[in-house]
Every structure is written in C-alpha cells, then in structure tokens.
C-alpha positions as CSV (number, residue, x, y, z in Angstrom):
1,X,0.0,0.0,0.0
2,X,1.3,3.2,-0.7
3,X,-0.1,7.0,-0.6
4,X,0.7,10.1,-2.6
5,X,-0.6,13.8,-1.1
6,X,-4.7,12.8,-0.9
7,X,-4.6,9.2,-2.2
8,X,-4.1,5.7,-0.7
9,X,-3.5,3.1,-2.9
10,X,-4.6,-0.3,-2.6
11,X,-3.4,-2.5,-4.8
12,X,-4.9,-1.8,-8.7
13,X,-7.1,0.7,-6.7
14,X,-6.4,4.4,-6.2
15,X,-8.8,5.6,-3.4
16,X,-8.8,9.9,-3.4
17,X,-10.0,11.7,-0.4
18,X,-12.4,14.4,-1.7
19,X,-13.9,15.5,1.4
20,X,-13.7,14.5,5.1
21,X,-15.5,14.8,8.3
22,X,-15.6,13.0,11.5
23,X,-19.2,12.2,10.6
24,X,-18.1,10.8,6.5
25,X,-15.5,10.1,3.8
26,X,-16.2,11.1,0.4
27,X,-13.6,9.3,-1.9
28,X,-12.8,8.7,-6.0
29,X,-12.2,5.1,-6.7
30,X,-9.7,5.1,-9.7
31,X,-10.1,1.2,-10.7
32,X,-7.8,-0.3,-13.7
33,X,-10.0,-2.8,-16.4
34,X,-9.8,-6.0,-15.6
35,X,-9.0,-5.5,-11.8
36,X,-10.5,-6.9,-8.8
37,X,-10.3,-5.4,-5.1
38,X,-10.2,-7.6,-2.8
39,X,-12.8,-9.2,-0.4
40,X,-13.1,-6.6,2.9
41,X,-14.9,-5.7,5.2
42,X,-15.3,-2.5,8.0
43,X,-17.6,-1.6,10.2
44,X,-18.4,1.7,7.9
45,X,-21.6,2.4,6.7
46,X,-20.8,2.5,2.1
47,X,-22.4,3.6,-0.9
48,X,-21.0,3.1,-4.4
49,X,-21.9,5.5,-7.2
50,X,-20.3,4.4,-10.8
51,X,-19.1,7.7,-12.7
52,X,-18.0,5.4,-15.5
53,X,-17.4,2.2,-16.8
54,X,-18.8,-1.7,-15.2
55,X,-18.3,-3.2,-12.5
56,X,-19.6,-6.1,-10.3
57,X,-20.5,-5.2,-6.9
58,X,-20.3,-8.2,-4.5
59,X,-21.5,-8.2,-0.8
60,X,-21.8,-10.8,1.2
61,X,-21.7,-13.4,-1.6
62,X,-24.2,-11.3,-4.1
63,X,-23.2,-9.7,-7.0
64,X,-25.0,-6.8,-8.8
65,X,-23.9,-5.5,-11.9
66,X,-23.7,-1.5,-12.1
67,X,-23.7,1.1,-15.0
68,X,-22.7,4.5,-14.9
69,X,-25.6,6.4,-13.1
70,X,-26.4,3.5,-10.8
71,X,-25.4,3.0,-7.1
72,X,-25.5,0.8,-4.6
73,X,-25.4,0.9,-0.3
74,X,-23.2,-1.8,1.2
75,X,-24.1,-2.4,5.1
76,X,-21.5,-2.2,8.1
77,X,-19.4,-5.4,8.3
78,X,-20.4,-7.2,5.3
79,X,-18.0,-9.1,3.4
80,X,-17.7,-6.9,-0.4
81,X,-15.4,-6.4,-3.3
82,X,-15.5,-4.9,-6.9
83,X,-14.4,-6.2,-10.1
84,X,-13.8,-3.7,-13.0
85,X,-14.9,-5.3,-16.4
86,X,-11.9,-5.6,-19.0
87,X,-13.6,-3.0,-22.0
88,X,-12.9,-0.3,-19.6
89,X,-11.5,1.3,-16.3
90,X,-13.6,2.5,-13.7
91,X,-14.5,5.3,-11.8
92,X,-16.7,4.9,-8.3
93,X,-17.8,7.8,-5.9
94,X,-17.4,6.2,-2.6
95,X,-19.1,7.7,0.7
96,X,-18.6,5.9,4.0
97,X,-20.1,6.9,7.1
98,X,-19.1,7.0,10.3
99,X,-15.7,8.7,8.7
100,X,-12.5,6.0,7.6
101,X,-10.3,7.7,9.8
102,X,-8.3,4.6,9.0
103,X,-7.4,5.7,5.7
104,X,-7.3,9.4,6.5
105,X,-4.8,8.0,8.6
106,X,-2.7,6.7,6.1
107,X,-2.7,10.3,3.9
108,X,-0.2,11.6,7.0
C-alpha cells in the first residue's frame, strides 16, 4: 500500500480523499480494467456511485452488476469487493459513514 498527497493506494485501486469529516468520507475510486479489489470488510456504513465504466459489486456473496448512473449501499461489516470489467477502467464515488479515519490516517 502506498499513498501520494490525498490518495491511498490499494493495490490496482487508487482511493482519493475528496472530502472529510468526523461524521463521513467522500472518496474517488480510480479502478484499472480488468481488476479486482479484494474481499473486505469494515464496520463503515458505504455507498457506491459508478461515474463510469462496469463493474460487479459483491457483498456478502451477491453480485450486482452497475452502470454509470447507478449506485449501490453496502451495510456495516459485510463481506464486499469490486471487479472492473476488462472494455474499460472505472471510476466509483465512494461515501462511507461514520468517517475512515483509517485511511485518512494513512494520507499523514
């Protein structure tokens, strides 16, 4: 893992701070074609809006297929993971709730 001014990296996955409070983390997934995050959990509220390209959103062992436009909610301490289709990369607006101090943290 490594981190540049406001971004954490993860491995294929480039997670930007856009906005922090103590109360929520609004973040920019950057996510290369073809690559999977893997399987995590936290005990963060999350929802997942796709800017652009496909992606397969799984938590806890379902997988839902997203567009750009369409968004999804992923509960506190469920298992979840996304995989970027290969045509193109992906971008994901990423809100979690209470804040991820964790990767705030990480930013220095």
């Amino acid at each position: 893992m490594t981190q540049h001014n406001d971004t954490v990296q993860f491995g294929d996955v480039a997670i930007r701070i856009l906005s922090n409070s103590d109360e929520m983390t609004v973040s920019e997934l950057d996510i290369p074609a073809g690559a999977v995050a893997s399987v995590h959990h936290h005990p963060h509220e999350e929802v997942n809006y796709v800017v652009s390209g496909v992606l397969d959103f799984m938590c806890d062992g379902e997988v839902t297929t997203l567009h750009p436009g369409q968004a999804i909610r992923i509960p506190p301490g469920l298992p979840h993971n996304i995989t970027c289709h290969k045509e193109a990369p992906g971008k994901v607006l990423s809100v979690w709730t209470p804040s991820r101090k964790d990767l705030i943290a990480k930013l220095g």
